[in-house]
C-alpha positions in Angstrom: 115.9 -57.5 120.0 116.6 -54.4 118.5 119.5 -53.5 120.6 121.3 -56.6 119.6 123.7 -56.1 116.4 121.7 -56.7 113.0 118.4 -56.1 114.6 118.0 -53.0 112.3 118.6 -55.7 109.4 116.3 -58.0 110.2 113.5 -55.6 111.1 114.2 -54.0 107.4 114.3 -58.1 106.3 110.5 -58.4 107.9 109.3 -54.9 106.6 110.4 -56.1 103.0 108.4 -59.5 103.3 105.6 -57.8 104.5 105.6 -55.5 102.2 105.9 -58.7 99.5 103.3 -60.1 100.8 101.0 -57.1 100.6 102.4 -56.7 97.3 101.2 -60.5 96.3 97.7 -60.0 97.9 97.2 -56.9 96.3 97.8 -58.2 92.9 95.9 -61.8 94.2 92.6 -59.1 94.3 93.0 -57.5 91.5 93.4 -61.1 89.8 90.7 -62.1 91.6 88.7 -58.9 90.6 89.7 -59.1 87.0 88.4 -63.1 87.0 84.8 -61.8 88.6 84.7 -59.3 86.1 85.3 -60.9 83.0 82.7 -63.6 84.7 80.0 -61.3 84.8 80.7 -60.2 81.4 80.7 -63.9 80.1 77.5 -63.9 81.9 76.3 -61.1 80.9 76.7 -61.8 77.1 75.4 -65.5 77.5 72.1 -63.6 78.5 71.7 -61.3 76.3 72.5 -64.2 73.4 69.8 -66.3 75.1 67.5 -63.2 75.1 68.6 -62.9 71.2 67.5 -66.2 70.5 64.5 -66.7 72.1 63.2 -63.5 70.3 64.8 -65.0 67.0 63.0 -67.9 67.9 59.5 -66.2 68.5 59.9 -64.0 64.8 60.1 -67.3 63.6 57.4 -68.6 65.2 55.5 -65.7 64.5 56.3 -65.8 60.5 55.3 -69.0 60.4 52.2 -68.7 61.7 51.5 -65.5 59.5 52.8 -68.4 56.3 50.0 -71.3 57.9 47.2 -68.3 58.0 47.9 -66.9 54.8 48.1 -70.3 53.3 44.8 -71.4 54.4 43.2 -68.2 53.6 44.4 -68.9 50.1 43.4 -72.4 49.9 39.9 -71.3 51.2 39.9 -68.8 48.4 40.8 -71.6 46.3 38.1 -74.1 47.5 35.5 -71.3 46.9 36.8 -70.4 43.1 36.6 -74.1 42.8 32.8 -74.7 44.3 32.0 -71.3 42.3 33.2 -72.9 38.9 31.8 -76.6 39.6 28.4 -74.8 40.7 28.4 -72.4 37.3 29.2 -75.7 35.1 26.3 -77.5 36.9 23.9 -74.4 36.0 25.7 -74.5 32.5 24.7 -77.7 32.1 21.4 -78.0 33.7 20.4 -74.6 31.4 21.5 -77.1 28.5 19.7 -79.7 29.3 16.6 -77.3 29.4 17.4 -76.1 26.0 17.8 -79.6 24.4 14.4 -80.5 26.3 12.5 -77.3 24.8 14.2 -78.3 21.5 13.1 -81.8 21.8 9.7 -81.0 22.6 9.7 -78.2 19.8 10.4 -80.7 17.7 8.0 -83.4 18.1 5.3 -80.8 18.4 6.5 -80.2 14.3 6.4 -83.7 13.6 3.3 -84.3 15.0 1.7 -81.1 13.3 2.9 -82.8 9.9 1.5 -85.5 11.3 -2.2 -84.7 10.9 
C-alpha cells in the first residue's frame, strides 16, 4: 500500500485519527476522573453533614435531658419546701391548740376557785 501514490497521505490521514481519538479518550478520562472526583467529594461532604447532625442531634438530646433532671430536682426541692411549710403550719397549729387548751383549763380552774 505504501508504494502506491498517496499512500504517505493516507497513512498521515490514519496517524491523525488515531491521534484524535487518543486525544478524545484522553480527555473522556479525565472527564471521567473529574465526575469520580467531585462524587467522592459530594460523598464525602454528605457524611460529614450526617456526622454533623447526628452529633447536633445527641447535644440536643443531651441538653434536654440535663433540662428534664434539673427540672425535677427543682420540683422535688419544691415538693419538700412545700411538705416542710404544711408540716411547720400543722405544728403551728397543733402548739395553738395546746395553748388555747392550757388557757382554757387555766381558766376554769379561776372560775371554779371563785367558785368556792
Amino acid at each position: 500500500v505504501k508504494s502506491m501514490p498517496g499512500a504517505f497521505e493516507i497513512g498521515a490521514e490514519d496517524d491523525e485519527k488515531r491521534r484524535e481519538a487518543a486525544e478524545r479518550r484522553r480527555r473522556d478520562d479525565e472527564e471521567a476522573a473529574k465526575a469520580r472526583a467531585e462524587r467522592a467529594e459530594a460523598d464525602r461532604l454528605r457524611e460529614e453533614e450526617e456526622r454533623a447532625k447526628a452529633e447536633f442531634e445527641r447535644q440536643v438530646e443531651a441538653r434536654e435531658a440535663e433540662i428534664r433532671a434539673e427540672m425535677e430536682r427543682e420540683a422535688k426541692k419544691e415538693v419538700l419546701r412545700v411538705e416542710k411549710e404544711r408540716r411547720e403550719a400543722e405544728e403551728r397549729a397543733e402548739a395553738e391548740r395546746k395553748q388555747r387548751a392550757e388557757i382554757e383549763r387555766q381558766e376554769a380552774a379561776r372560775k371554779l376557785k371563785e367558785e368556792r
